[in-house]
N, C-alpha and C positions, 0 to 999 in steps of 0.2 A: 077533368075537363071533358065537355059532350063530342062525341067524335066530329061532331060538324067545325067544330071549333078548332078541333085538332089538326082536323084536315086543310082549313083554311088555313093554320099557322105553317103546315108543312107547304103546300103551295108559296104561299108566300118565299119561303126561304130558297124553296128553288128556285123560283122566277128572279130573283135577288141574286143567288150565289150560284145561280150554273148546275150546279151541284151539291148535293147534301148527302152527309151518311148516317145511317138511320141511330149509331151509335148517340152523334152527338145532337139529335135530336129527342129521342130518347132521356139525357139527360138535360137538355131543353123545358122539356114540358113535363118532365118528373114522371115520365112512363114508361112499362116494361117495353124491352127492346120487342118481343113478340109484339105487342100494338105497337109497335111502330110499322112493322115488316106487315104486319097484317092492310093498315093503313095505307103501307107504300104499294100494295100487292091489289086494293081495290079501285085506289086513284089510278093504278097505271091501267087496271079494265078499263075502268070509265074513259081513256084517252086524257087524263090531264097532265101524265109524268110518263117519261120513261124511268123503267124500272130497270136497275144495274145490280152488279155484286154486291152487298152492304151499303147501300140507297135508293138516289136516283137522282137523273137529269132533265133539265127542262127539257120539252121539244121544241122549241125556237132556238134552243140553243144549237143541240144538233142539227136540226133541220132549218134553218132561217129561210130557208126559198121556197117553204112551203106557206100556199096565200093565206089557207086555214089555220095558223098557230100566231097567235098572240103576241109579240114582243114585250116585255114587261117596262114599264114606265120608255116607251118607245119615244115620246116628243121629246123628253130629258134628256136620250142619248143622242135626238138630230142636233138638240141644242149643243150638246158638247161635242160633236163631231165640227160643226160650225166654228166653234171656238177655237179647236184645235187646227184650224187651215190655216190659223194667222202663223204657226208653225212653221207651215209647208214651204218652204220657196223652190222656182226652178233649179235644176240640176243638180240637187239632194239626192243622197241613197237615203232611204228612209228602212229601218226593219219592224216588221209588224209580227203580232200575233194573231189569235181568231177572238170571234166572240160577236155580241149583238150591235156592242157599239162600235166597236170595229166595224161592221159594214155599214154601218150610219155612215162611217168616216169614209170608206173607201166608195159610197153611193155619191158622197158630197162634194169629192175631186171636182175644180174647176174641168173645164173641159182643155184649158190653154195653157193648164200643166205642165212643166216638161218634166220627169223626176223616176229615178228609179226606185222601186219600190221592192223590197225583199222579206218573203212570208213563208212562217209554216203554216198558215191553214189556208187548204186548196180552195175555199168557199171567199175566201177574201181575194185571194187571187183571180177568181173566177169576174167576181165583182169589179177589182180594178182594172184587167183585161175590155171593159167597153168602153175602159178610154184610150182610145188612138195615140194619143202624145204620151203615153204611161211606159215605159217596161218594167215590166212583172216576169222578179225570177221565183219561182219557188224551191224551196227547201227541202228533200222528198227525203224520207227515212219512215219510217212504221207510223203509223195511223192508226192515232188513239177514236174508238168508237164511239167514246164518252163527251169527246172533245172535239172531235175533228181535226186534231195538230198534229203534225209530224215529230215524232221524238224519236227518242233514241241516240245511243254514241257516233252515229253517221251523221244526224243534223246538229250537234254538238260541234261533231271534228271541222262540218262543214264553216258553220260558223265562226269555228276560230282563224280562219284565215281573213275576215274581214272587217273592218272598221268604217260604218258607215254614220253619217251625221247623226241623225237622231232616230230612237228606239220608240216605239209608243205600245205601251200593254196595258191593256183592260184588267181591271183587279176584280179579284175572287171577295178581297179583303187589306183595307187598309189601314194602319194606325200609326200614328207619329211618333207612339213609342214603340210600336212589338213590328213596324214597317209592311213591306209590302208579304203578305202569306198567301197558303192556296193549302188543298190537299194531295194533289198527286205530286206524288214523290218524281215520275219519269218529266211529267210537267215543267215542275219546280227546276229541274237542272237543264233545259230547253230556256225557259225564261231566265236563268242565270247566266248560259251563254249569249241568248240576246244581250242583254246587261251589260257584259263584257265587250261585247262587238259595236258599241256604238260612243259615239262621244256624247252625245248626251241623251235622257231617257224623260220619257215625258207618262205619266200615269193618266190613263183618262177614266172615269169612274162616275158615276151615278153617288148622290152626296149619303146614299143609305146605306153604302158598302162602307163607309169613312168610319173608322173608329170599333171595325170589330176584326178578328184575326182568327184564322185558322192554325194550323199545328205545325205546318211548314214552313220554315224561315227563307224568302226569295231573296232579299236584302233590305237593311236599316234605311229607315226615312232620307238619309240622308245621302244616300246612293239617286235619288229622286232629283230630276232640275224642272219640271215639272208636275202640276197636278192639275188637272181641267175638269170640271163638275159643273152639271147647271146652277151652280151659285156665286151670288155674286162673289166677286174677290175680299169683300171685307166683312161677308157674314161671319160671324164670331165661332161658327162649326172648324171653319177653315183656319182660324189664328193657330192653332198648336203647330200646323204644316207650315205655316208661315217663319216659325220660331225656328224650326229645323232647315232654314233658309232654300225653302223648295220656293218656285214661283207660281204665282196661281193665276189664273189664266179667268 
């Protein structure tokens, strides 16, 4: 494959998944990990990726409040941030993660909201804070720089002391059969105590993240009461989530 091409497919996967490690990219496109690292090492000169240990991360992702970085398939993610209000109602604890569509969502708070809202990423928090009628507690523990989330056994322990209405996390990767996955491991058990802390969990997702899985196991489709994506409810992508009696939005 011509590097132009390669570099298009790696982009892509960032802007998609957050995150990518050059491992499984590598055997992706049936090439030496060296071209891949060399790859991920000239994209991230040129400013299109940041470069990490063993990949790299989008910069929207890290940085969303910077004017100059791109959101990928960004009208998608207003659309399902819109979908997902029909969720919301006054005087809810709601618990959040970060991510891009996440601040679609937390951008698209009515203003006559009333609802508390609990997060570990400081960027979501920052966004739901310009609304007046909101309280925004956040979740403070170590500060992944990949990510932006609070993790650790402090936002774990914090967690397990509460149980609020509904959970809503942006996926890395979704599938009806192998559920909801990601690759960080410190991640992964932050979003499993979300999980735990809420009565029910709502996935909101972009429909290209549907049906592929990382190595991480967050939990079985079926832990899901929710799944929100720009598509309609009866496009035929969606019937397997349907099967595993998630509802779709």
């Amino acid at each position: 494959m011509r590097k132009d091409k390669r570099q298009a497919f790696i982009l892509r996967e960032v802007n998609l998944h957050n995150k990518v490690l050059a491992v499984d990219l590598s055997e992706q496109l049936n090439v030496s990990d060296d071209t891949i690292r060399r790859d991920i090492k000239e994209m991230a000169t040129e400013g299109k990726i940041i470069r990490i240990h063993g990949g790299a991360v989008s910069k929207s992702f890290v940085t969303p409040f910077n004017a100059d970085h791109i959101v990928y398939a960004v009208a998608a993610k207003a659309h399902i941030a819109r979908k997902t209000l029909s969720l919301i109602k006054n005087s809810m604890v709601i618990l959040t993660e970060g991510g891009t569509t996440m601040l679609e969502l937390a951008k698209a708070i009515p203003t006559t909201l009333k609802a508390t809202f609990i997060t570990i990423s400081p960027q979501v928090a920052i966004t739901l804070a310009q609304h007046e009628s909101l309280d925004v507690i956040g979740i403070g523990g170590k500060l992944t720089k990949n990510a932006n989330l609070h993790i650790g056994a402090s936002v774990v322990n914090q967690l397990a002391g509460l149980k609020a209405d509904l959970c809503i996390l942006g996926a890395n990767a979704f599938s009806s059969e192998e559920g909801l996955t990601d690759l960080d491991w410190e991640v992964v058990q932050v979003k499993k105590a979300l999980i735990r802390s809420a009565k029910k969990v709502a996935v909101i997702s972009i429909s290209e993240k549907l049906n592929t899985v990382k190595w991480l196991n967050i939990c079985p489709a079926n832990q899901v009461d929710y799944l929100i994506t720009e598509l309609d409810p009866t496009d035929q992508l969606l019937s397997p989530f349907t099967q595993k009696n998630i509802k779709i939005l």
